[in-house]
C-alpha positions as CSV (number, residue, x, y, z in Angstrom):
1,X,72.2,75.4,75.7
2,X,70.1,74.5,72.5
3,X,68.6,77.7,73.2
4,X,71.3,79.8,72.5
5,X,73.6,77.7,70.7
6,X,74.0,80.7,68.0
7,X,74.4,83.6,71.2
8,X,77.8,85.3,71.4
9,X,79.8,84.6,74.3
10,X,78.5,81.0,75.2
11,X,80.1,77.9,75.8
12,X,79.0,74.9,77.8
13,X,81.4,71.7,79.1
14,X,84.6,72.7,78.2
15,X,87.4,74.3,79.6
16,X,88.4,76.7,76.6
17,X,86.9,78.8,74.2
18,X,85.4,82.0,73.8
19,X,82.0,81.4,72.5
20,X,82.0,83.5,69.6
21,X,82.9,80.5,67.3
22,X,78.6,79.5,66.4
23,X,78.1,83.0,67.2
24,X,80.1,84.5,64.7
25,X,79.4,81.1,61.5
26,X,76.0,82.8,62.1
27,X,76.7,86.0,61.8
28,X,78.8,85.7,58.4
29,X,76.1,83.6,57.3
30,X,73.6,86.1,58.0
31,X,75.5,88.7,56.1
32,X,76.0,86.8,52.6
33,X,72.7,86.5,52.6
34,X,72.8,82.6,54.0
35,X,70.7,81.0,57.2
36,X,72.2,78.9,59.3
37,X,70.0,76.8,61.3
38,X,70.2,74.3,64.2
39,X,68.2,71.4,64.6
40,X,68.5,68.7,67.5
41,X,66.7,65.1,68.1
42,X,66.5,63.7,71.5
43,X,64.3,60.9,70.2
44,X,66.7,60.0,67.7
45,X,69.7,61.3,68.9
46,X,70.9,63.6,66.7
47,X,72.0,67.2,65.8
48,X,72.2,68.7,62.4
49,X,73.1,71.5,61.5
50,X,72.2,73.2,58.3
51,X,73.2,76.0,56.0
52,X,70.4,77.5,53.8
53,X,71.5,79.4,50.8
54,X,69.7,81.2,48.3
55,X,69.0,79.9,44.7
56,X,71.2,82.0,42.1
57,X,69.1,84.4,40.0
């Protein structure tokens, strides 16, 4: 699921849901001019995730 954590229409483990709530954080993001970005820890157990945005001019 890391994979495609971002994709549209995904979901894992849960009943609900549409998939389009990652999906579409990322693609606002993306369109402001912002990066969103995943990143995941199995040796220390963790997921962050993280929200890049540009330096004002």
């Amino acid at each position: 699921m890391r994979t495609h954590f971002f994709d549209k229409y995904r979901t894992e483990g849960k009943s609900g849901g549409t998939g389009l709530g990652t999906y579409s954080a990322k693609l606002v993001a993306n369109i402001v001019g912002f990066e969103l970005q995943m990143e995941t820890s199995d040796a220390e157990d963790r997921t962050c995730i993280m929200l890049g945005m540009p330096a004002p001019s």
